[in-house]
Each structure stands twice: as structure tokens, then as C-alpha cells.
C-alpha positions in Angstrom: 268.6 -121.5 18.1 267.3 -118.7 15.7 263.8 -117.0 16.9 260.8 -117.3 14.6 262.3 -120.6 13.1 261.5 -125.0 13.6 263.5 -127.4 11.9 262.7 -130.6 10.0 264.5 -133.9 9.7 267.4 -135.2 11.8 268.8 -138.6 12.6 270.1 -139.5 16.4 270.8 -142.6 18.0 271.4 -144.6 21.9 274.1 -144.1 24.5 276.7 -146.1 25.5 278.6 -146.4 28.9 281.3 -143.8 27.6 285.3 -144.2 28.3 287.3 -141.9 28.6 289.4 -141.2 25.6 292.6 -139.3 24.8 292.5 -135.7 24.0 294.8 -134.7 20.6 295.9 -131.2 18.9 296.0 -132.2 15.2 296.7 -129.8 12.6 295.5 -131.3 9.2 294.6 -131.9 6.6 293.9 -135.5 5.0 294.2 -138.6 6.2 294.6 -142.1 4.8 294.8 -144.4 7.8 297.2 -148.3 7.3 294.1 -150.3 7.6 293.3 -149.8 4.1 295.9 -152.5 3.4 293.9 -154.9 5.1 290.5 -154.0 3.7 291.3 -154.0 -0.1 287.7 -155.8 -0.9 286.0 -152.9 0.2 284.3 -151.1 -2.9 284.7 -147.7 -2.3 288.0 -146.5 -1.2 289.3 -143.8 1.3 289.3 -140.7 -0.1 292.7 -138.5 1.1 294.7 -136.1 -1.3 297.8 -137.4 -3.0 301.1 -135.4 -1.6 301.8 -132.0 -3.1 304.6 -130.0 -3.7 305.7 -128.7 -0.4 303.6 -131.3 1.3 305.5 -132.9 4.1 304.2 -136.2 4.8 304.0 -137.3 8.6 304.0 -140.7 10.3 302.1 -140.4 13.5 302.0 -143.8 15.8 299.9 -143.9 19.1 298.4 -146.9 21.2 295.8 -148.1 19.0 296.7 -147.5 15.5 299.1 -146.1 13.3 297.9 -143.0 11.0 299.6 -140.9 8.2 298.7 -137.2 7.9 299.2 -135.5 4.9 300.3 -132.1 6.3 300.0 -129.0 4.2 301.9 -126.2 4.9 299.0 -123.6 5.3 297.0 -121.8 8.4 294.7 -123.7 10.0 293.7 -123.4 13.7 293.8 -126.4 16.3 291.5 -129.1 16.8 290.9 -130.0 20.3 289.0 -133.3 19.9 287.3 -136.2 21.4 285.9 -139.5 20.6 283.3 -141.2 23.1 284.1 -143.9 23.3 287.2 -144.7 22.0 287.3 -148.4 22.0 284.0 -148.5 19.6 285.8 -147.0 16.7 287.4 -150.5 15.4 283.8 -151.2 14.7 283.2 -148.4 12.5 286.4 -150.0 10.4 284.0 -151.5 7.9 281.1 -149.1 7.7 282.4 -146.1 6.8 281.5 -145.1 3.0 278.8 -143.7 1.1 278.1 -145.1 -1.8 277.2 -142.8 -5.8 273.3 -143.5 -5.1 271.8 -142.7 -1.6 268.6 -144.2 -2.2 266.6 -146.1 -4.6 263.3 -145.6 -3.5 261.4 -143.1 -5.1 261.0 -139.7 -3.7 262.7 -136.9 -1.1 263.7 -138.9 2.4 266.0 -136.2 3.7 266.5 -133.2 3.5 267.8 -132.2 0.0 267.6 -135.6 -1.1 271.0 -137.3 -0.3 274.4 -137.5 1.4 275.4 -134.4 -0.9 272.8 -132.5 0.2 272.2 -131.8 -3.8 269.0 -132.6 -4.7 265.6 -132.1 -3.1 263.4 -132.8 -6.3 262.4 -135.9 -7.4 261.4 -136.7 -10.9 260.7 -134.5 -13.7 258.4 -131.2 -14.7 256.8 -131.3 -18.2 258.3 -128.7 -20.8 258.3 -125.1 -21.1 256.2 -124.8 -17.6 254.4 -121.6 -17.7 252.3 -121.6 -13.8 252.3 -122.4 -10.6 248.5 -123.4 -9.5 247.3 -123.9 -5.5 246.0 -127.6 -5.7 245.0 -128.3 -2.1 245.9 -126.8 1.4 245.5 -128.3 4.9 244.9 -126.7 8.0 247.3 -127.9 11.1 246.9 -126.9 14.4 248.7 -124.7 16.3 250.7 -124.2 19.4 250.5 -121.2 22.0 254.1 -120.2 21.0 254.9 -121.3 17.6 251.6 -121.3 16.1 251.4 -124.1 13.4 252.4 -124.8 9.7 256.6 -125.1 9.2 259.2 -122.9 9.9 262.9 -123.3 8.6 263.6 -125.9 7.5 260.6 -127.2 7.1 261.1 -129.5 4.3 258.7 -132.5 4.2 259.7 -135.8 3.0 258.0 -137.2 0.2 258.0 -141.3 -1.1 256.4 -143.8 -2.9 256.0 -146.8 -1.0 256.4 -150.2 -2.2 253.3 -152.2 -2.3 254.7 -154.8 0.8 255.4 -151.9 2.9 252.7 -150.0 2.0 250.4 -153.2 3.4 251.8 -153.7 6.5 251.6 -150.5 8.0 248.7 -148.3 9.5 247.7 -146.8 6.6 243.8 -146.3 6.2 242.4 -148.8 4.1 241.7 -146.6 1.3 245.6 -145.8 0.4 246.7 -149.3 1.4 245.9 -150.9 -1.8 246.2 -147.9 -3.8 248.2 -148.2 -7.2 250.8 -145.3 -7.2 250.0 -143.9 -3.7 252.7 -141.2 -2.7 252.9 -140.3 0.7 253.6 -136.7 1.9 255.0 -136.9 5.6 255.1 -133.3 7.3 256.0 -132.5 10.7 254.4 -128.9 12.0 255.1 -126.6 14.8 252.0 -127.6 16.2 254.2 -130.6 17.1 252.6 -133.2 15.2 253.6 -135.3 11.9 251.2 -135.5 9.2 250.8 -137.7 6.7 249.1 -136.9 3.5 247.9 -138.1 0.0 250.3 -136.4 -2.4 247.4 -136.7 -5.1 244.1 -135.4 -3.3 245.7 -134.0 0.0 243.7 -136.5 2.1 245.3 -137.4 5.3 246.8 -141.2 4.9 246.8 -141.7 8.6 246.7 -140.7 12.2 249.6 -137.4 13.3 251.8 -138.6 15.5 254.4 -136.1 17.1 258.0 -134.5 16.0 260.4 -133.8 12.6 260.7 -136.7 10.6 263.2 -138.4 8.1 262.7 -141.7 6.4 264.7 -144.2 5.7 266.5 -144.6 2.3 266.0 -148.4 2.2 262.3 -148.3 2.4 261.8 -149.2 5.9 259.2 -148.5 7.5 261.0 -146.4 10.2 260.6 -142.8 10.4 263.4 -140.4 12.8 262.4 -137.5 14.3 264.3 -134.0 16.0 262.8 -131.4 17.9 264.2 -128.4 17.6 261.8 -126.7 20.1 261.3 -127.8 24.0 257.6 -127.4 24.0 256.9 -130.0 25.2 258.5 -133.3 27.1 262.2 -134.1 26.6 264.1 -132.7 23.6 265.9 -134.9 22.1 265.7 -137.2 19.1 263.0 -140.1 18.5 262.7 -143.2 16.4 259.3 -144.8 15.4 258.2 -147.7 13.5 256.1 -146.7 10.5 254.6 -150.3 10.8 252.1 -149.2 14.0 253.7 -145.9 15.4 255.3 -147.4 18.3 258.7 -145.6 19.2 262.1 -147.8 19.1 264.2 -145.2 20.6 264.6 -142.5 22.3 268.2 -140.2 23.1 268.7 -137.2 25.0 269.6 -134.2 24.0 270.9 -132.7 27.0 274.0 -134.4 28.0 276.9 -134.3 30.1 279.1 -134.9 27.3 278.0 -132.0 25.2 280.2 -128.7 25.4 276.9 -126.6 25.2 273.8 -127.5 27.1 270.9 -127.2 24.3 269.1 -130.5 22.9 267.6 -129.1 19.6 268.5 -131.2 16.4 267.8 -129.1 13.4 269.6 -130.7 10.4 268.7 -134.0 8.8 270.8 -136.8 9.6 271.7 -139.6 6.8 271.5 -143.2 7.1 273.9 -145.7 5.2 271.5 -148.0 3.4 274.6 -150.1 2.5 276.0 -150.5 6.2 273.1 -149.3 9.0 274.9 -146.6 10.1 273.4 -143.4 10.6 275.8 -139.9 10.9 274.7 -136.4 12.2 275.4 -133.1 13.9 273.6 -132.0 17.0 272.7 -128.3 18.2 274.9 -129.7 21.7 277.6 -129.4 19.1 278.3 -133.3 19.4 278.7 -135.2 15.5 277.5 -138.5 16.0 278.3 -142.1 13.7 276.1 -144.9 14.9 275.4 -148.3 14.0 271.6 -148.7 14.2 271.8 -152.4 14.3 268.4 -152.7 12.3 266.5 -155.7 12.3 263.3 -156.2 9.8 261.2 -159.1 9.9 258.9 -158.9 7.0 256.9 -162.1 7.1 256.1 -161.1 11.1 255.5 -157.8 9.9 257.8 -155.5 12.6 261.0 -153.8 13.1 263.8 -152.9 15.5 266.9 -151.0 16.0 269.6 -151.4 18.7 271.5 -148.4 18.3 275.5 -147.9 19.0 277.0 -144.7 19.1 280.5 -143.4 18.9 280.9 -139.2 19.7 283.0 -136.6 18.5 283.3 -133.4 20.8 285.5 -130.5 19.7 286.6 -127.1 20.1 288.5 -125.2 17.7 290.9 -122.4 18.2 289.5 -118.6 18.3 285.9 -120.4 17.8 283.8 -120.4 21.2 280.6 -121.5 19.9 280.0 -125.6 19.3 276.1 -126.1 17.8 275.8 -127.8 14.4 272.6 -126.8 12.5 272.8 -127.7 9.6 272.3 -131.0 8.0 276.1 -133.3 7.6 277.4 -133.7 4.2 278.8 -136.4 3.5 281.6 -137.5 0.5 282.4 -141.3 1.0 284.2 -141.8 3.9 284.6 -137.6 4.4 281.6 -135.7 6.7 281.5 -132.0 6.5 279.8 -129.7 8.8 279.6 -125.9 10.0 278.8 -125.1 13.3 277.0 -121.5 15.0 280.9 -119.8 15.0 281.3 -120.4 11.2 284.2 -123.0 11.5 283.9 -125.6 8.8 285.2 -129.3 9.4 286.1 -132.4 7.6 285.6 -135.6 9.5 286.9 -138.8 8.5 284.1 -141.1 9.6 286.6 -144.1 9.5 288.7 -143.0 12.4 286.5 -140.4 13.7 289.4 -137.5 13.5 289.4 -134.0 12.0 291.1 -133.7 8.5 290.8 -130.3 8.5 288.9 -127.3 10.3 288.9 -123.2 8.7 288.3 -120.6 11.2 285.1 -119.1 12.7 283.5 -116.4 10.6 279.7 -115.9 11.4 277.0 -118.5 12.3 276.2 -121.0 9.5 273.3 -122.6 9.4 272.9 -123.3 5.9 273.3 -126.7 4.8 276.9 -127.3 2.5 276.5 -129.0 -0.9 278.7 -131.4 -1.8 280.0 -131.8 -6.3 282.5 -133.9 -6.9 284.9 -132.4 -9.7 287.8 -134.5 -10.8 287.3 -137.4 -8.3 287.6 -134.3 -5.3 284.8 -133.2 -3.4 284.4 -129.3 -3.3 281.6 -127.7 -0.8 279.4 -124.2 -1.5 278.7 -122.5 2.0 277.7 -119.1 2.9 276.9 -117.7 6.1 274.4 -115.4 8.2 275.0 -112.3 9.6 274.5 -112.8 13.5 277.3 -111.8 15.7 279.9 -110.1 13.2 277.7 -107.4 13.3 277.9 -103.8 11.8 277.4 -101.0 9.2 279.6 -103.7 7.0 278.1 -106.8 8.1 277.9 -109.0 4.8 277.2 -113.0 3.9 280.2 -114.8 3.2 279.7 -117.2 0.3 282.7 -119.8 -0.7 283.5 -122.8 -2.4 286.2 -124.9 -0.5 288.3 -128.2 -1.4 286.9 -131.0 0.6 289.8 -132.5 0.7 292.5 -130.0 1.6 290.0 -127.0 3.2 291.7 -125.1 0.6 289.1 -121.7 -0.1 289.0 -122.1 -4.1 286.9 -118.5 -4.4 285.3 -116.1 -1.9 282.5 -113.5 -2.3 280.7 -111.1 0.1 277.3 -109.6 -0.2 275.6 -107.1 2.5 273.2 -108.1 4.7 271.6 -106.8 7.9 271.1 -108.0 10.9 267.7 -108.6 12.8 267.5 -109.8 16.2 264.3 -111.9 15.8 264.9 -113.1 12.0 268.3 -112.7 11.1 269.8 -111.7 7.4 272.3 -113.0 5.2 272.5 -116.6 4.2 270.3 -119.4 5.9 268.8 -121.2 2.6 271.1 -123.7 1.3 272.4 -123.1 -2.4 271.3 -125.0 -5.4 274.3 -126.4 -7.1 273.2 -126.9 -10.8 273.0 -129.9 -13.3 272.4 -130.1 -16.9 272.3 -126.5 -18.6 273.1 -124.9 -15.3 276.0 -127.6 -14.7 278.2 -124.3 -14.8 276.1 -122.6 -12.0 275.7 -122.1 -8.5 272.8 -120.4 -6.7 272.7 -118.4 -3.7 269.8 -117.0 -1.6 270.8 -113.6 1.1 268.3 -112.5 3.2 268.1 -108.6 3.9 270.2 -107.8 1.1 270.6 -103.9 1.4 267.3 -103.3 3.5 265.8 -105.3 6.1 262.9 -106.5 4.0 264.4 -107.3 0.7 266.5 -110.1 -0.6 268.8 -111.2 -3.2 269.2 -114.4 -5.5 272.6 -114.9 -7.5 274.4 -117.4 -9.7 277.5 -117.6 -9.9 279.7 -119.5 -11.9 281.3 -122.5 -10.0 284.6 -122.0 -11.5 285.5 -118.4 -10.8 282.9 -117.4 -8.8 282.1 -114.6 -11.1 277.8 -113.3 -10.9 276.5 -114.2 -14.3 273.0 -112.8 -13.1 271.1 -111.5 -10.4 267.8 -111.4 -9.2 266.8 -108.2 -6.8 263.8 -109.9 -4.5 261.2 -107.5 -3.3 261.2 -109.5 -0.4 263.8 -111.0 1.8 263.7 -115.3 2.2 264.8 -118.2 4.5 263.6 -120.9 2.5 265.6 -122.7 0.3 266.0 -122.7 -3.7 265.0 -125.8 -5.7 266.2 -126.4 -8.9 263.6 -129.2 -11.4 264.0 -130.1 -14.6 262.8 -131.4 -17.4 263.7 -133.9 -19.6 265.7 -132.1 -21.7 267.5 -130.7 -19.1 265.9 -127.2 -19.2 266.6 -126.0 -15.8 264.1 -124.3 -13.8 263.8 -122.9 -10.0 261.3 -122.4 -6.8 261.5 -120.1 -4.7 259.3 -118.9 -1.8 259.6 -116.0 0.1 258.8 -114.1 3.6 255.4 -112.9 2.6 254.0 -115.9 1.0 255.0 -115.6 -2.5 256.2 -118.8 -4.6 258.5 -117.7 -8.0 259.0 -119.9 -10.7 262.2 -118.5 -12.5 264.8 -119.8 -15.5 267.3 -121.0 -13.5 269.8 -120.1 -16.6 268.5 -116.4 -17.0 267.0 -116.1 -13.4 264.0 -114.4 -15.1 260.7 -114.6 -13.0 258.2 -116.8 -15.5 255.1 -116.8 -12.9 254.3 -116.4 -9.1 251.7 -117.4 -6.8 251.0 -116.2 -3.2 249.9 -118.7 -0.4 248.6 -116.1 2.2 251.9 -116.0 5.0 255.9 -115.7 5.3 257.3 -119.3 3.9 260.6 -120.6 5.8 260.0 -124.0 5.2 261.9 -125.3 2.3 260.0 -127.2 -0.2 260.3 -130.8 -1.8 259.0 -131.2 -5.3 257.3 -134.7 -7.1 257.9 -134.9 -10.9 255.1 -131.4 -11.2 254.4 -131.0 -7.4 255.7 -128.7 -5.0 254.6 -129.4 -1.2 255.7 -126.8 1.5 254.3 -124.9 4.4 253.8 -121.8 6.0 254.1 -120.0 9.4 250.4 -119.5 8.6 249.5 -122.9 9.8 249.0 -124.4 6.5 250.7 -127.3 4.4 250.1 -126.6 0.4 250.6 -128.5 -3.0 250.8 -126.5 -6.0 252.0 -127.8 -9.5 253.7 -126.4 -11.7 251.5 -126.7 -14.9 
């Protein structure tokens, strides 16, 4: 865990009496398991690459199940791997996909909106926006370490309830029969959640305590991470939205973690379609649980029973497990980075490594997921943190989901800082509509320690097609809006407090407003409104007018 930074949003779930399970070296890369024979009513199928030229195909039989690997004939390092425990994974059979949509419920419930980690806008900005203008601020309050406000990542989540839901739960009574009320739920490094107005800022209920995600079918059940053992136990929390009581609770210190650190800094996703819930821990465990939800409307409560199945690993020449950023997910494939730089591809039907690159430097930054021709290609950069050096430099790529083939590779300099690292922690902006042909990436320290750099790229080549020299160097994320033409626009906050409203085709700077202190939150935007925090100990809407 990174000084000077909280996290925001993550997704955990119960133990189980664990088995021991069988310990396998597996080079990669796809797989495509038999059972798909026997599940042909499923809609969504496995994804797994068709054979290439000079692609040896390999039939691998064990004990439980019989598997083909699709073996490509390129470097990859080893995969020592665990699942925990074993004899759950026939029950993950039939819950295994993500389906196009994540969520139809109105608003930002995770952290960049979905299981492609793609979107963190909701909505649409009027045309030709011109300013940014402060329209509230709150005050939170503040702990003797961490002070208050949001650090990275800091994103808050941001819905619209439906009218049932909104009803039954502990709203006061001024928002629970309000037409169009939007809720704003923010958790602070004071340690509390709040909840918010989106219109007037007015809090919409009582704090309660930790990071928070929501869930995508409009439940009323809110997960929380901590990232920072202030307090308590760290681990990972469930409450009920309906009166605050909490469902669950999970450890985050366990014996069956390689590394002994509880924090869960990336947002978990939950499977609307199947109740399953998938996510990386800062233990360096990946989790895929079946939350066994059960919501009783007319009695006005809910419940989960949650069942987890574990995936330990260690891969060759990398000596540091710790996942913090948030999973990304493709159908049936999971993708992660973890604190030695190693990228993996899970298939979440069998619970096995696809395919794993080798460590570069810690990677925190979330990957974003485009499919392209029915593939899934991932955009990934990484800090500067232990390849340190007169050359240290970020490490930006875009990578085949479905072989680990790199596609294009570029490096910019950074410099390291032991208390606030450079290079890339913000996760990229992958563009739609007239930026479809872009990608956008934020370095920190970018050729001295307090300035910054923002580039687009094209997605094809990976050639710059500009660049924006920042005055000031940033950990918070970009967010592309649009409007409803498709004009494409970007936010962007930096370390002293300033928000920047560019072109995201031209990258030119239309307007900027500053909110007072260093912003490392990432912020979630509402059709016109932006809602972020700072280390300053305040939570801020400003719209874009």
C-alpha cells in the first residue's frame, strides 16, 4: 500500500472450510474447457482463441475434468496456482459470464462504471460546454492520520433509485418521496460513508463507516473495503441499504494469503445475471463467490449467504502478489495486475490461468477492457516504484486478452517519490464516438517531480496524436463525457486542486476551476455533474455549464 493514498469500492465475500487442492505449472494461453458441450443453452459462450498457425493444440486430462489448452508457442513464465477449495468449482459451471450491459439502473455503481472498467460517466453534458462552476461542497471529518475528504481512488458511486427501493430504506423523509432523487454515496478517509443529495448537496441520511459499491441490480446492498487499518479489523463488509445493518463480514488477514496485508483497494463486480461477485485483494488472493442473495420485497429486507472459491498464485521471476486495482472482466475472461507488474487472464469457469506476462513495475491502475473483432484487448500502464533509476519510465501497452500477445508498447519518464509515487496510477480513458480512435493516458512526474503529462494515443498503432504538458503532476483518473452528438470531452483533476475541462479530440484546455487541495480521488460524472473529493477534507459538485 502506496503512502498518502485511500481506496474506494471493492467487493469480498465468506469463507469456507478450505480443501486442499492440487498445485499445477501451466503454461498458457486460452482455454476452452469440454463442458461446453453440455451447456449449449447458455447465452453467452466461452471465449478462447481459435488455433493459429504454429499453435499446437494440447489435450490435458486430470481427476476432475478434462481441459484443452490452446498452447502458443511464445515466452511466458510459469503459473504456480491454487484453487481453495477445489471441490466448489463445479458450482461456478453455470455462473460464469458477463453479459454486454452491466447494469440497468441509472448512474455510476463501481468504479468506472462496469465489468470493462470503461465508463465512469453517466448520461450526457449539454453542447459546446464552455465552464466548470463549484455548486456545493461538504465538510467531512477527519482522522488523526489520514485527515478526511478521498484519496486514490476515491471515486464515489452515484444512482438513481427506483421509487420501491427508495421507500423502504432509511432515507429521511424529505428524499423518500422525492421525484428524481439521485443519491451521491461517498466513503472518506475520515472512515465514514456519506450519503448526499446529488441536486442541493444535503445529506440523504445518517454516515455509516467504510468504501462502498452498490449493487447493479438495484438492491439495496452496499459493499465496502478498507484499504487503511485505522480502526477495527480490515477486511471487507457488506450492509443492507434497507436499515444499515451489516450481512457480512470477511477477513482480510488470512492464512491462505501469500502476503499478510488485508487492504482491498479495487472495486469488485457483481453478476446481476448470476449473484456472483469476482475481485482481487491487496493479500494477492482473486476471489469468485456466489453471494446467494435473497430479497424479500413485500417484507422489506435482504440477505446474502456468501460462497467463495480462491485463487492463490505466484508467478515466475515475480515476488510480489497484491492486486490493487479493480478486475476486469470480458465474459467468462478476468484480468488483473498485481504490485510486481505481472498481468493475468483468469478463466472464471475453471478458475485457471490462461495466460500471465512477466513482472515489470507495480500497477495499480485499473486495465480497460474494448472489445475489437469479437476479442478483448486491455490498455495498462504502470508506476514507477521499484524499477527505479535515472531511466525509470511508465510502461503503457495494449495487450490481446485472449492470447497475452503485447499489440504496442510505449515508455514515458517518470520519477520516483517515496511518499507519492510517479508514473501511471490513473486509469486510462479508452474513447467512444469521435475519440473511438483514441486512447488516453495520465503519468505522474513526467520529467520533474511536480509536473505531469496527459497523451492520446491512437489505439491502433500506438502513435501520440497529441499531448498535453500538465503544470502539475496527478493521481486521479481521466473521465471522458459526451454529448449527444458525440462531441467528446474530458475531466481532469490534478495534485493542487485544479479541475480542467479539455477537447478530448484536440486535448486543448477549454476552462479550469480550483477546489482549494491536491485531488487523488477520481471523479464520477451525472449527465452535467461532476462529484469528487479532496485530501482537503471536502466532497464537491461542480457542473459543467
Amino acid at each position: 500500500m502506496k503512502a498518502n493514498r485511500f481506496i474506494l469500492l471493492s467487493l469480498f465475500c465468506s469463507s469456507l472450510a478450505l480443501t486442499t487442492a492440487c498445485v499445477t505449472k501451466e503454461a498458457n494461453t486460452s482455454i476452452e474447457t469440454s463442458e461446453r458441450t453440455k451447456d449449449n443453452q447458455m447465452d453467452e459462450p466461452i471465449v478462447s482463441s481459435e488455433p493459429q498457425e504454429k499453435t499446437q493444440t494440447i489435450k490435458q486430462v486430470n481427476e476432475t475434468e478434462e481441459t484443452f489448452l490452446e498452447i502458443h508457442p511464445k515466452e511466458t513464465p510459469e503459473i504456480l496456482y491454487e484453487t481453495i477449495p477445489k471441490d466448489k468449482l463445479h458450482e461456478l459451471k453455470s455462473v460464469y459470464t458477463f453479459s454486454e450491459v452491466y447494469t440497468e439502473v441509472e448512474g455510476v455503481l463501481t468504479f468506472r462504471g462496469n465489468n470493462l472498467r470503461n465508463s465512469s460517466s453517466y448520461g450526457e453534458v449539454k453542447m459546446n460546454p464552455v465552464s466548470l462552476e463549484k455548486t456545493w461542497s461538504f465538510v467531512t471529518g477527519s482522522s488523526p492520520k489520514w485527515g478526511g475528504g478521498a484519496g486514490w481512488t476515491g471515486q464515489p458511486a452515484v444512482i438513481k433509485w427506483d421509487s420501491d427501493i427508495r421507500e423502504m430504506m432509511n432515507l429521511k423523509e424529505e428524499f423518500k418521496h422525492k421525484e428524481n432523487f439521485i443519491e451521491v454515496i461517498y466513503a472518506s478517509l475520515d472512515g465514514k460513508i456519506y450519503f448526499f443529495d446529488l441536486e442541493s448537496g444535503k445529506e440523504s441520511r445518517n454516515p455509516i463507516k467504510g468504501s462502498i459499491s452498490i449493487d447493479p441490480r438495484g438492491y439495496p446492498l452496499l459493499y465496502t473495503g478498507q484499504g487503511i487499518p485505522q480502526q477495527g479489523d480490515i477486511g471487507f463488509r457488506i450492509f443492507s441499504l434497507i436499515d444499515g445493518e451489516m450481512l457480512h463480514f470477511i477477513p482480510g488477514i488470512e492464512a491462505d494469503a501469500y502476503r499478510p496485508w488485508g487492504a482491498f483497494d479495487g472495486s469488485a463486480l457483481v453478476n446481476r445475471e448470476t449473484d456472483t461477485l469476482i475481485l482481487g485483494g491487496e493479500n494477492g488472493l482473486f476471489y469468485n463467490i456466489k453471494l446467494n442473495t435473497v430479497f424479500n420485497k413485500e417484507e422489506k429486507n435482504i440477505r446474502v449467504a456468501p460462497e467463495q472459491v480462491k485463487y492463490r498464485y505466484k508467478v515466475k521471476g515475480n515476488d510480489y502478489q497484491g492486486i490493487e486495482n479493480s478486475v476486469a472482466v470480458y465474459k467468462n475472461l478476468a484480468f488483473f495486475a498485481d504490485n510486481g507488474g505481472s498481468i493475468q487472464g483468469i478463466n472464471l469457469m475453471t478458475m485457471k490461468p490462461i495466460w500471465a506476462l512477466s513482472g515489470t513495475d507495480d500497477t495499480d491502475a485499473s486495465i480497460v477492457i474494448e472489445e475489437e473483432e469479437n476479442i478483448p484487448f486491455l490498455y495498462t500502464g504502470t508506476e514507477v516504484d521499484k524499477l527505479r533509476g535515472s531511466d525509470s519510465h511508465s510502461l503503457i501497452r495494449k495487450i490481446n486478452g485472449v492470447t497475452g500477445e503485447v499489440v504496442w508498447t510505449k515508455k514515458y519518464d517518470a520519477m520516483y517519490n517515496e511518499s507519492v509515487n510517479g508514473g501511471m496510477l490513473s486509469t486510462p480513458v479508452i474513447g467512444k464516438n469521435e475519440m473511438k480512435d483514441l486512447a488516453i493516458f495520465t503519468i505522474a512526474r513526467h520529467k520533474t517531480m511536480n509536473a505531469g503529462l496527459m497523451v492520446a494515443v491512437n489505439k491502433t498503432t500506438g502513435e501520440e496524436v497529441w499531448r498535453w504538458e500538465m503544470p502539475s503532476y496527478t493521481w486521479s483518473s481521466p473521465v471522458a463525457v459526451y454529448d449527444k452528438n458525440g462531441q467528446a470531452y474530458l475531466i481532469q483533476c490534478d495534485s493542487i486542486g485544479t479541475m480542467y475541462l479539455l477537447n478530448g479530440k484536440t486535448g486543448e484546455v477549454i476552462n479550469k476551476i480550483n477546489l482549494g487541495s491536491n485531488i487523488e480521488a477520481s471523479p464520477a460524472i451525472f449527465n452535467d455533474s461532476i462529484v469528487v473529493a479532496s485530501r482537503g477534507g471536502q466532497i464537491f459538485k461542480v457542473k459543467i455549464k
